[in-house]
LODRENDREN-496098 format. One record per residue (C-alpha): residue number from 1; residue in three letters; x, y, z. Coordinates in steps of 0.2 Angstrom, whole numbers, plus 5000, padded with zeros to 4 digits. Layout:
BEGIN
+-----+-----+------+------+------+
!   k !   r !    x !    y !    z !
+-----+-----+------+------+------+
! NUM ! Ala !    X !    Y !    Z !
...
+-----+-----+------+------+------+
END
This chain:
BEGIN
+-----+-----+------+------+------+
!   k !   r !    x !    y !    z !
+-----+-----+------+------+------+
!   1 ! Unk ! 5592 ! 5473 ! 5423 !
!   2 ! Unk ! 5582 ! 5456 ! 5420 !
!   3 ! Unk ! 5575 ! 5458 ! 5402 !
!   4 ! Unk ! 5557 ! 5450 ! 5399 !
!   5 ! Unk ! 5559 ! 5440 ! 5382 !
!   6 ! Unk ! 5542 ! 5446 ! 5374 !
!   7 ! Unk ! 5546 ! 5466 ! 5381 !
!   8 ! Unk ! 5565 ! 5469 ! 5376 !
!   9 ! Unk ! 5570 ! 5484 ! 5366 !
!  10 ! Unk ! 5576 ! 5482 ! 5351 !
!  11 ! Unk ! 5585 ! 5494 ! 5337 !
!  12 ! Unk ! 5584 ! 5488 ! 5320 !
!  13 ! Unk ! 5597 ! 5498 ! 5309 !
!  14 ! Unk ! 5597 ! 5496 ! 5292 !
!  15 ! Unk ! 5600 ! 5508 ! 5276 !
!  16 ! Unk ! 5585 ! 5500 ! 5267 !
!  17 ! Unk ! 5566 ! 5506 ! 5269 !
!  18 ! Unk ! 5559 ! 5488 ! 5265 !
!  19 ! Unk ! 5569 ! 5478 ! 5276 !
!  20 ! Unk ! 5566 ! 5491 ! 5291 !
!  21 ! Unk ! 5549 ! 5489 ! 5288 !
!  22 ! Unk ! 5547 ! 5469 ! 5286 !
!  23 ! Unk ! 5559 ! 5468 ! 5305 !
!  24 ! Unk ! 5548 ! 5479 ! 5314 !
!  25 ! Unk ! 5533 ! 5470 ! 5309 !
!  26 ! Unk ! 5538 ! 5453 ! 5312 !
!  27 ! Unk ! 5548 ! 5460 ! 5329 !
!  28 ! Unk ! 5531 ! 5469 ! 5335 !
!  29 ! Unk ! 5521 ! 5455 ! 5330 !
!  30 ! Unk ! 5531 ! 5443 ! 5345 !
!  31 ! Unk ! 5528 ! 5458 ! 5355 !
!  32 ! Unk ! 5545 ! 5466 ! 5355 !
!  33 ! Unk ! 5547 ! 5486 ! 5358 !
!  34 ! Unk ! 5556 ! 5491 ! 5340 !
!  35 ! Unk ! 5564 ! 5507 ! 5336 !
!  36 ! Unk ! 5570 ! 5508 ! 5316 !
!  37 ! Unk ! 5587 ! 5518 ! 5313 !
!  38 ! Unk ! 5590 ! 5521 ! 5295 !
!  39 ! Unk ! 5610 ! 5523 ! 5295 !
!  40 ! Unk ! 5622 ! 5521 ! 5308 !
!  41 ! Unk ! 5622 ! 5540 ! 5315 !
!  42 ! Unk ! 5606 ! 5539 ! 5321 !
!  43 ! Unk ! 5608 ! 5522 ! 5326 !
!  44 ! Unk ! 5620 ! 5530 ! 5337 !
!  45 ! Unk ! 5611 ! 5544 ! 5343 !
!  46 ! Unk ! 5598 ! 5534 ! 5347 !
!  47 ! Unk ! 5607 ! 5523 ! 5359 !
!  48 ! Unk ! 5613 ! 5536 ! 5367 !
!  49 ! Unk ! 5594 ! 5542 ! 5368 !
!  50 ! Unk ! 5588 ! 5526 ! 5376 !
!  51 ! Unk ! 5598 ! 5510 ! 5380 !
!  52 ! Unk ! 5591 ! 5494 ! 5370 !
!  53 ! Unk ! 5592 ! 5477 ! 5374 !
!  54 ! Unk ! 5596 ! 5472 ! 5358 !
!  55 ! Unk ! 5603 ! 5478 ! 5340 !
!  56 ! Unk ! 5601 ! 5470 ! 5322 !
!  57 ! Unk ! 5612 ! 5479 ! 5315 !
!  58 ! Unk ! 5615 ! 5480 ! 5293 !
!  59 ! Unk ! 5633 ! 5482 ! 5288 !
!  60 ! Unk ! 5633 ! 5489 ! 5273 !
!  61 ! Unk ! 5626 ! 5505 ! 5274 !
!  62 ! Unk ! 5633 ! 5523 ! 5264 !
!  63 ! Unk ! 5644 ! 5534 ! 5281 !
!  64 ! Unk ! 5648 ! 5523 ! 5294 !
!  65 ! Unk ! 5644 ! 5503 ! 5290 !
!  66 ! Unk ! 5639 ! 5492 ! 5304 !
!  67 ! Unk ! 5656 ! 5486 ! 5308 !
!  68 ! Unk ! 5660 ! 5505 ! 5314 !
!  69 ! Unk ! 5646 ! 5507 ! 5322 !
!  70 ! Unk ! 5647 ! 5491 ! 5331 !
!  71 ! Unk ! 5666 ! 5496 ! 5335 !
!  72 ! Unk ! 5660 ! 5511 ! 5343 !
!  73 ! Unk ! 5648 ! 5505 ! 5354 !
!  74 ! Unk ! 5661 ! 5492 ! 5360 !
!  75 ! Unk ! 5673 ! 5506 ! 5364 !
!  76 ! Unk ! 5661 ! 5514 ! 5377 !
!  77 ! Unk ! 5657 ! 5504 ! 5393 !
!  78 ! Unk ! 5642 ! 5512 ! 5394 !
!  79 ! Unk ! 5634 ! 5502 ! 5378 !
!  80 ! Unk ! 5647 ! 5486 ! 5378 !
!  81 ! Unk ! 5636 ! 5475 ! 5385 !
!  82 ! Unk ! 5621 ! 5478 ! 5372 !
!  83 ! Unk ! 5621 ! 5462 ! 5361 !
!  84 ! Unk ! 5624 ! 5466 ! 5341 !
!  85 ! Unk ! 5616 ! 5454 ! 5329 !
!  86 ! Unk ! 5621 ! 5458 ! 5311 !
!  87 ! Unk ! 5611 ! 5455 ! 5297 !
!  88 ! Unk ! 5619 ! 5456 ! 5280 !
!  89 ! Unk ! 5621 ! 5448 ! 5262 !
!  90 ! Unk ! 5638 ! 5447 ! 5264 !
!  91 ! Unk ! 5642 ! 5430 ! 5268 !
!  92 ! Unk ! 5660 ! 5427 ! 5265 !
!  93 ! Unk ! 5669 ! 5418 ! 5278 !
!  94 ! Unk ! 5682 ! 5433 ! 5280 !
!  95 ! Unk ! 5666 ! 5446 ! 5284 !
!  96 ! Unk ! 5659 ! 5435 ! 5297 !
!  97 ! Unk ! 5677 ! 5435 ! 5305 !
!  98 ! Unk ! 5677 ! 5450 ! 5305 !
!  99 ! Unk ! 5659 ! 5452 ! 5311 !
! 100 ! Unk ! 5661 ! 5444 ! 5328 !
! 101 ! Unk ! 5682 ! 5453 ! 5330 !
! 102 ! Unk ! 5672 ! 5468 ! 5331 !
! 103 ! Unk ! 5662 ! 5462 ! 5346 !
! 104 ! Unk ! 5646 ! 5456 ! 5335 !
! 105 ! Unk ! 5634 ! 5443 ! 5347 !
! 106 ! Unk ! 5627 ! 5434 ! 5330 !
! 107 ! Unk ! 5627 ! 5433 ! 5311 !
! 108 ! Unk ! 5613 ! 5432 ! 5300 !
! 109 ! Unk ! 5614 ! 5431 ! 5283 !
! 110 ! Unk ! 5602 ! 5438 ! 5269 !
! 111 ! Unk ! 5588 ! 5435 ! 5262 !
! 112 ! Unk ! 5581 ! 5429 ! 5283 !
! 113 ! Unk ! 5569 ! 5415 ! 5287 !
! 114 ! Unk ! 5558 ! 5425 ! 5300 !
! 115 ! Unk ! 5563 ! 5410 ! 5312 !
! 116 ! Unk ! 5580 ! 5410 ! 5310 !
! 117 ! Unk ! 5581 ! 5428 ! 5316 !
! 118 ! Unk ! 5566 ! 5426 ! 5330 !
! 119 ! Unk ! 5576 ! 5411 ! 5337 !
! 120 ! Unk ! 5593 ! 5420 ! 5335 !
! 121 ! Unk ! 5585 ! 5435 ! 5344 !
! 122 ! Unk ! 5577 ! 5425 ! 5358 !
! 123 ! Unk ! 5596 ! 5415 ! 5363 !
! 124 ! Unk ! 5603 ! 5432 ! 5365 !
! 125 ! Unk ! 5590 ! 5439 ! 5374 !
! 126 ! Unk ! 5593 ! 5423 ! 5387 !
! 127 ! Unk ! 5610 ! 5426 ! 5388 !
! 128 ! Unk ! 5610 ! 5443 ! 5392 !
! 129 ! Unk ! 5595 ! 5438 ! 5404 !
! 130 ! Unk ! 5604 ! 5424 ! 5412 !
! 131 ! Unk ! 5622 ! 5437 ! 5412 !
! 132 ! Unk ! 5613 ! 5447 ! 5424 !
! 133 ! Unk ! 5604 ! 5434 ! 5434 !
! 134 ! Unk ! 5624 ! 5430 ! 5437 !
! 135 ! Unk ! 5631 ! 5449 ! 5439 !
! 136 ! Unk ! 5616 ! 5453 ! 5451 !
! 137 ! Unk ! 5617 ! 5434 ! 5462 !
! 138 ! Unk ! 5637 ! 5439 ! 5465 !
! 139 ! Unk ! 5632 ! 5459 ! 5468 !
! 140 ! Unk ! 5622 ! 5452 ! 5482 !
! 141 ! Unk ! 5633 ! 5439 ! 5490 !
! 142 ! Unk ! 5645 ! 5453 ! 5489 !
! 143 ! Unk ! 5636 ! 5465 ! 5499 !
! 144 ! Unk ! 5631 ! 5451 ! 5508 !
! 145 ! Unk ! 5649 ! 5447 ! 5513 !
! 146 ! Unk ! 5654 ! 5466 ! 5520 !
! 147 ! Unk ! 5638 ! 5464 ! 5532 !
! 148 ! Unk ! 5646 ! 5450 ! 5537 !
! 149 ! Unk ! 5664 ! 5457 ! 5540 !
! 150 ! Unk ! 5657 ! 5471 ! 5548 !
! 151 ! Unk ! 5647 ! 5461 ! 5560 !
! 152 ! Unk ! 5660 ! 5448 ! 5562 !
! 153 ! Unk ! 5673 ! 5461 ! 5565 !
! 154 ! Unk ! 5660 ! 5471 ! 5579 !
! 155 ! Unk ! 5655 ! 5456 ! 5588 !
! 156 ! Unk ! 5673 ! 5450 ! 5591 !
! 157 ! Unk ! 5679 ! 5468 ! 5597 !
! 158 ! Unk ! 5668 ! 5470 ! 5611 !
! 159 ! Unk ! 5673 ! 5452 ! 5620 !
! 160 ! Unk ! 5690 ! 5459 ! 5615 !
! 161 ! Unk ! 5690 ! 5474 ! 5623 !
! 162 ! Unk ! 5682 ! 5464 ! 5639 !
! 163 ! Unk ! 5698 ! 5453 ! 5638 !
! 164 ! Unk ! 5712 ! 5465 ! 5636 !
! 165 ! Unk ! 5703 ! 5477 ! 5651 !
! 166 ! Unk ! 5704 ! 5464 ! 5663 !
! 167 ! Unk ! 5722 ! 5455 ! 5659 !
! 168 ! Unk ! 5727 ! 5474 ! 5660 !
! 169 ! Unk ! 5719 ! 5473 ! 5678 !
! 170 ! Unk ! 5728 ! 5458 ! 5683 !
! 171 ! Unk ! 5746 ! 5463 ! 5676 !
! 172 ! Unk ! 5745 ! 5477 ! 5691 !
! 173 ! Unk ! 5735 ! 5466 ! 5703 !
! 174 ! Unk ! 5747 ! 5460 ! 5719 !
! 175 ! Unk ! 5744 ! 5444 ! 5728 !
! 176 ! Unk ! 5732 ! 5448 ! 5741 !
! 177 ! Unk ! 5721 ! 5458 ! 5728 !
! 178 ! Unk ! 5722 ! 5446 ! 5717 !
! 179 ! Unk ! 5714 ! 5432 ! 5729 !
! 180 ! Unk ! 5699 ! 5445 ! 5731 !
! 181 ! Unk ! 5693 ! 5448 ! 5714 !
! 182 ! Unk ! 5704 ! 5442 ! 5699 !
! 183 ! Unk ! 5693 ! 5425 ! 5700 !
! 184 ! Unk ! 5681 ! 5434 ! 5696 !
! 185 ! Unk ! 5691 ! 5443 ! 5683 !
! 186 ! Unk ! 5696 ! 5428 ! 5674 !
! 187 ! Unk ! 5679 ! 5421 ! 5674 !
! 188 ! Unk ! 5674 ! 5438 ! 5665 !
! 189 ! Unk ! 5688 ! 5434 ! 5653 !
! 190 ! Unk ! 5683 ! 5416 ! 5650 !
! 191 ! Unk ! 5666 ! 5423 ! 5648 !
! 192 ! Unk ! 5673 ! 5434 ! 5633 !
! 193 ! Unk ! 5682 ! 5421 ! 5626 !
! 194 ! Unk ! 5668 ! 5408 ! 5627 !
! 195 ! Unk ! 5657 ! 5422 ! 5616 !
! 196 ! Unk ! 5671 ! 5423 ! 5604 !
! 197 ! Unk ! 5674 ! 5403 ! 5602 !
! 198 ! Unk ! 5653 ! 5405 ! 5601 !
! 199 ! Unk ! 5652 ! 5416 ! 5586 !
! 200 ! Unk ! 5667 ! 5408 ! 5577 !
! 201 ! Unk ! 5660 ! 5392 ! 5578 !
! 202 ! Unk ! 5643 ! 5397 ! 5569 !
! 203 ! Unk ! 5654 ! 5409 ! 5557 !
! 204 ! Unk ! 5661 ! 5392 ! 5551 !
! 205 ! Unk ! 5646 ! 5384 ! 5551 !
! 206 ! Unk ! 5637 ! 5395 ! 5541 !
! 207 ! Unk ! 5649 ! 5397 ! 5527 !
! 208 ! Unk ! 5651 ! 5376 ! 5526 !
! 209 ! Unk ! 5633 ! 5376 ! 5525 !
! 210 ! Unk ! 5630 ! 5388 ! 5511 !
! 211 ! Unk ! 5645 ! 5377 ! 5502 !
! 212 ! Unk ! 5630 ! 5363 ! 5500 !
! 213 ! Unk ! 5645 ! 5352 ! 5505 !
! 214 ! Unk ! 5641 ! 5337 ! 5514 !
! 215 ! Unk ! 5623 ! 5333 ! 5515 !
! 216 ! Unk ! 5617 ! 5316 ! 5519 !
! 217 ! Unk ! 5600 ! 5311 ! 5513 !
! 218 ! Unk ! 5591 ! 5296 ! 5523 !
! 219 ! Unk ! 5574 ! 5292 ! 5525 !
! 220 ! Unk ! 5573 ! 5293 ! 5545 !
! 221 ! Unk ! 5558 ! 5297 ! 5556 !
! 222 ! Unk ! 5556 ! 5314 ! 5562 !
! 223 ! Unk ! 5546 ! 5308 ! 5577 !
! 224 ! Unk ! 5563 ! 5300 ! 5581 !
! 225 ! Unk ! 5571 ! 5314 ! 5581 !
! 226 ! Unk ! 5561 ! 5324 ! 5588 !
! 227 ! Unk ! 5560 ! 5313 ! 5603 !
! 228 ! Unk ! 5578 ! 5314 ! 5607 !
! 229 ! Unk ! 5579 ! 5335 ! 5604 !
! 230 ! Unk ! 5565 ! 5335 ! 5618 !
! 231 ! Unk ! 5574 ! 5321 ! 5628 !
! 232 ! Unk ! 5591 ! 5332 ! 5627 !
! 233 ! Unk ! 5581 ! 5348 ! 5632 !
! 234 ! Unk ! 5572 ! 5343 ! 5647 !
! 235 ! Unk ! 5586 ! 5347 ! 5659 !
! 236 ! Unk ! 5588 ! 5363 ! 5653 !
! 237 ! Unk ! 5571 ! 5368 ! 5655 !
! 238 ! Unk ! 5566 ! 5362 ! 5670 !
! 239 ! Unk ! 5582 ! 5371 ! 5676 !
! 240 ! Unk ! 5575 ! 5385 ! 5669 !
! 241 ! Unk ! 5556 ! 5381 ! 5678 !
! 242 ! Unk ! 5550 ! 5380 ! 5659 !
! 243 ! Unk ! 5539 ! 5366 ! 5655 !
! 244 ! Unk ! 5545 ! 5357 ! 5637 !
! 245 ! Unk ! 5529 ! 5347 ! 5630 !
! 246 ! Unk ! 5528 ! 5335 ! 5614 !
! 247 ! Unk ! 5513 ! 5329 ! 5604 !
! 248 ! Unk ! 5517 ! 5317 ! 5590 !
! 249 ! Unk ! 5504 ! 5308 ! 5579 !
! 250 ! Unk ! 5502 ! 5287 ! 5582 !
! 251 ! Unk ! 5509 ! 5285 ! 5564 !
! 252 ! Unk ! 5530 ! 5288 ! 5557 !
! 253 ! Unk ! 5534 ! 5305 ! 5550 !
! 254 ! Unk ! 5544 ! 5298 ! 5536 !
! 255 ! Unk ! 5555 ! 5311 ! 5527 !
! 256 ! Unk ! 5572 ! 5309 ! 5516 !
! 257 ! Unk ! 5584 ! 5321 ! 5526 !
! 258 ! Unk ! 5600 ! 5323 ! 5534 !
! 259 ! Unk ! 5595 ! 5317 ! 5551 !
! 260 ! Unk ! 5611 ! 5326 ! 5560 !
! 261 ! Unk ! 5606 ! 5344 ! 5553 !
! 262 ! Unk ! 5589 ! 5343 ! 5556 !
! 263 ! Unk ! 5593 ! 5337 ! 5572 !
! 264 ! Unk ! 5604 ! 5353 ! 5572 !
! 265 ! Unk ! 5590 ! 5365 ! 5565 !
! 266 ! Unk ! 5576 ! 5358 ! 5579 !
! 267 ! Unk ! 5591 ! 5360 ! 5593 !
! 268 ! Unk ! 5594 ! 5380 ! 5588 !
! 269 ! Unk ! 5575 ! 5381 ! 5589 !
! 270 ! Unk ! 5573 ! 5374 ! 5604 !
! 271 ! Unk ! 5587 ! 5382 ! 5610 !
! 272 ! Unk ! 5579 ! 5399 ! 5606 !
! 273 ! Unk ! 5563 ! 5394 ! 5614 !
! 274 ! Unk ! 5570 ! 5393 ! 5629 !
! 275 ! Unk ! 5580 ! 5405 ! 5631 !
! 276 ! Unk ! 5567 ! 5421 ! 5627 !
! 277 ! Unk ! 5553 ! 5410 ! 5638 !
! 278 ! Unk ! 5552 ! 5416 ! 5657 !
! 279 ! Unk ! 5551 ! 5405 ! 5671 !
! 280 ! Unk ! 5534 ! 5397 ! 5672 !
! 281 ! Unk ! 5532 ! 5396 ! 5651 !
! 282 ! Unk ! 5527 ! 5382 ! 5642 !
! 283 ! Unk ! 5537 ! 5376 ! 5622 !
! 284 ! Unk ! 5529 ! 5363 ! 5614 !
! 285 ! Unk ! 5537 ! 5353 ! 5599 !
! 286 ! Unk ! 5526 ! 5346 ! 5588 !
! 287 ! Unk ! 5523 ! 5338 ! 5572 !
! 288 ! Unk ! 5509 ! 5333 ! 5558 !
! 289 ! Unk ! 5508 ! 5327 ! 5541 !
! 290 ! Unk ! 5499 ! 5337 ! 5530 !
! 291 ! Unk ! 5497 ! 5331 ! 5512 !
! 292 ! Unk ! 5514 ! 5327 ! 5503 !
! 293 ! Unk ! 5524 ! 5335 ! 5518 !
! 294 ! Unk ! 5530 ! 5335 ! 5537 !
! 295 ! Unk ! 5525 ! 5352 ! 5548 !
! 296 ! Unk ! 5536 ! 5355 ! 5563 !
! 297 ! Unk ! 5532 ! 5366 ! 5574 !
! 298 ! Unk ! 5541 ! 5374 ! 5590 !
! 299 ! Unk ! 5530 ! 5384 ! 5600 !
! 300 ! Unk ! 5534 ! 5395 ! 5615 !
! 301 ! Unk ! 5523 ! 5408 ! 5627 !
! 302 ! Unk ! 5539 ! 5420 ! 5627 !
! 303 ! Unk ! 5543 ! 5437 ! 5624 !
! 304 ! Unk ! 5539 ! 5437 ! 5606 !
! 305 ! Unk ! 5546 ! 5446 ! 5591 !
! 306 ! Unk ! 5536 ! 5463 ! 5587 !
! 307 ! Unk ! 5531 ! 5462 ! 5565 !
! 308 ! Unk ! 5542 ! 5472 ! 5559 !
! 309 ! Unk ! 5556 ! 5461 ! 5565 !
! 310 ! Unk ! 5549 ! 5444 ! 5557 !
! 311 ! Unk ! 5554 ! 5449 ! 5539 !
! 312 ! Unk ! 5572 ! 5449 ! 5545 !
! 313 ! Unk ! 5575 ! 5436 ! 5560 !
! 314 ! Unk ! 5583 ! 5424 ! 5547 !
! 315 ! Unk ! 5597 ! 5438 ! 5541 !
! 316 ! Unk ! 5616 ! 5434 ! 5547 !
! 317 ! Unk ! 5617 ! 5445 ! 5563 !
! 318 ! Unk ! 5600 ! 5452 ! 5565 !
! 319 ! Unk ! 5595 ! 5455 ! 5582 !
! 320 ! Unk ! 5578 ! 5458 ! 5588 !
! 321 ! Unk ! 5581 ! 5481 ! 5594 !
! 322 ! Unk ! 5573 ! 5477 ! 5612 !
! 323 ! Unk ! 5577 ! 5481 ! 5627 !
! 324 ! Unk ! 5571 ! 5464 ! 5634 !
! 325 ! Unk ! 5579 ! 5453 ! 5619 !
! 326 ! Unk ! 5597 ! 5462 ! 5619 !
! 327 ! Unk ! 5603 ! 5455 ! 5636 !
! 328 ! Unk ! 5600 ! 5439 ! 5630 !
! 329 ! Unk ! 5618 ! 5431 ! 5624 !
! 330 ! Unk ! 5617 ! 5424 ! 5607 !
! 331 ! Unk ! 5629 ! 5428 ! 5592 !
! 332 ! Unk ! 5616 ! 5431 ! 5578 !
! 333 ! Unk ! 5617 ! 5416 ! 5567 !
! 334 ! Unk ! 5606 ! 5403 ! 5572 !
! 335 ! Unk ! 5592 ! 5407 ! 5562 !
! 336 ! Unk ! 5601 ! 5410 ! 5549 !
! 337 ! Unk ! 5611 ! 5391 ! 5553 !
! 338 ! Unk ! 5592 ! 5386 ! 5554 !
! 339 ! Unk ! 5586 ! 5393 ! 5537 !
! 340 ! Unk ! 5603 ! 5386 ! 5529 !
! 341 ! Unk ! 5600 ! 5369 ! 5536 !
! 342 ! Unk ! 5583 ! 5367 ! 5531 !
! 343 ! Unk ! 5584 ! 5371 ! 5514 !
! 344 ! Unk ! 5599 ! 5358 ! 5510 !
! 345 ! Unk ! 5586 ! 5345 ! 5515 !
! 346 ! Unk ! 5572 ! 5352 ! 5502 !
! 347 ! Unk ! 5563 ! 5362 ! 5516 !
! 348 ! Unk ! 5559 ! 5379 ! 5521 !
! 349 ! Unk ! 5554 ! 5387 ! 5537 !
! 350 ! Unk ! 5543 ! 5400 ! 5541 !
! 351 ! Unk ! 5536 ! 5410 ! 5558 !
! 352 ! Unk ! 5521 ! 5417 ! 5568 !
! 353 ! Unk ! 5524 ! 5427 ! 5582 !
! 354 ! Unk ! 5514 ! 5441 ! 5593 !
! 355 ! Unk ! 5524 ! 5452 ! 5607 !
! 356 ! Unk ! 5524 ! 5446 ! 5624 !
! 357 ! Unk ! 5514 ! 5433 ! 5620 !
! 358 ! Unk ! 5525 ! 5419 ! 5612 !
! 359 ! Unk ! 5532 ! 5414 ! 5595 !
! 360 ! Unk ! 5529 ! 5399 ! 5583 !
! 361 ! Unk ! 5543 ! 5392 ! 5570 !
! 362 ! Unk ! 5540 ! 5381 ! 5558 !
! 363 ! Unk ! 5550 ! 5368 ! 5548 !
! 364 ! Unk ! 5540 ! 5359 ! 5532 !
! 365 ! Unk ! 5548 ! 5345 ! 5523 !
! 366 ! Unk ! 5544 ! 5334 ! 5510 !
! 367 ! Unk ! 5536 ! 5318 ! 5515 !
! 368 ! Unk ! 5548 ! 5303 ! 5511 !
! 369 ! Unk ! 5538 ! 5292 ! 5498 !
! 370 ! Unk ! 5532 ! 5276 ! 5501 !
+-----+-----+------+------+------+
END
């Protein structure tokens, strides 16, 4: 859990009324949640109670003293992590040692400046803050990592199995059968295997790109480029009886980017644009500057996405659940190779789309300064 600084919980345990009193009043003043524990049993008890953030804990009190206490809670996993600031008038090298051996955080010695122990207080806080920033960020790209095997691992089987049924075909097949349908039978296994080389490929990709590795940052014209993603389309969609449009200002659309994965980013778009338009559609590839950046834009007159989708087009594998987009071959990870390859240039991209009536995707990026 992510602890606001000015709302962490903190246990104050000290033997002595006064000093109680003068922490929980500086601490509520800074707008800290404090709870006061008069000796180390009930400091313990209420732990257990409710979890702080933080413990200043006294060492010398009469029982159990604050190197016990702090001992204990070490030994439990359930309160390890909880960050013990001690604050004591002992101040001989040796009890200071021995104050971070037993798992202390910090060390404060009495009398306190009420800076010292707000500062002190405030780095810990961050720590822990910034501790499970980290444990959260590698909890995610963990769970991120399954999804992917899983999806990697189904995706591969299915062109797989294709494979393996049809070589097992062939191994009975005599000549004369042979000549009458195992062309087409290797085609279907080329087909597999052409799926397969398809995914991996944007497997590796993908994990390259969220490396960071090997960006290039150049100031280059995104009319330029734009220019020759429509000029390496038009084949493609006049095959397809699609007609591919482009509208482009008078004036350069200077940005500082890596021309080759932008150029990649617009071709997946494209790409996309194409394939989920019917025959007689229209995609248009445009581009403006509005204030301090580039808009992109590719539009279609396709199938569309329904809403619920749009929140996770850009996740590794998601597929639109229709009927009319699941025939359509793709492995999954372009948009996701999109989002990646914008971002690495300083961009983002976002989407606007209405069912059976077409999609928009757009890619912003910085304008280049003068």
């Amino acid at each position: 859990m992510t602890v606001p600084l000015a709302k962490a919980n903190i246990l104050v345990v000290d033997d002595t009324t006064a000093n109680l009193d003068l922490l929980t009043a500086l601490l509520e003043s800074n707008g800290y949640l404090v709870r006061p524990a008069i000796s180390g049993g009930l400091a313990l008890a209420a732990i257990q109670n409710q979890r702080p953030d933080l413990i200043l804990l006294d060492i010398m009190m009469p029982e159990m003293n604050g190197f016990e206490v702090c001992e204990r809670l070490k030994a439990d996993s359930d309160t390890a992590g909880i960050p013990v600031i001690f604050i004591s008038a002992l101040n001989e090298t040796e009890d200071i040692v021995h104050a971070f051996e037993v798992g202390g955080s910090d060390y404060i010695t009495k009398p306190f400046k009420r800076r010292e122990v707000l500062a002190r207080i405030e780095n810990q806080l961050t720590v822990i803050t910034q501790r499970d920033q980290i444990i959260n960020y590698y909890e995610r790209l963990d769970r991120m990592k399954q999804q992917f095997i899983r999806s990697a691992t189904h995706d591969l089987k299915n062109p797989l199995h294709v494979i393996y049924g049809y070589a097992a075909i062939l191994e009975d097949m005599d000549g004369p059968a042979f000549e009458r349908s195992g062309r087409e039978f290797v085609e279907q296994m080329y087909g597999g295997i052409r799926k397969m080389q398809a995914l991996i490929t944007d497997m590796l990709e993908l994990a390259q790109l969220q490396t960071g590795a090997n960006v290039v940052l150049e100031r280059v014209d995104l009319g330029l480029i734009l220019q020759q993603v429509a000029q390496n389309f038009l084949p493609m969609a006049a095959g397809a009886g699609i007609s591919l449009e482009l509208a482009l200002p008078p004036e350069p659309l200077p940005a500082q980017v890596d021309e080759k994965r932008i150029e990649r980013a617009l071709d997946n778009l494209v790409s996309n644009a194409l394939k989920y338009t019917l025959p007689g559609g229209r995609v248009l590839l445009n581009a403006v500057r509005m204030k301090q950046q580039v808009v992109v834009s590719v539009q279609d007159t396709g199938l569309g996405i329904p809403e619920e989708s749009l929140p996770h087009l850009f996740e590794t594998f998601y597929r639109v659940p229709l009927e009319s987009h699941i025939g359509i071959e793709g492995t999954g990870l372009g948009l996701s190779i999109v989002k990646a390859l914008v971002e690495q240039n300083g961009g983002r991209v976002e989407v606007e789309s209405t069912l059976d009536e077409g999609s928009t995707f757009f890619i912003l990026l910085p304008l280049a300064e003068s």
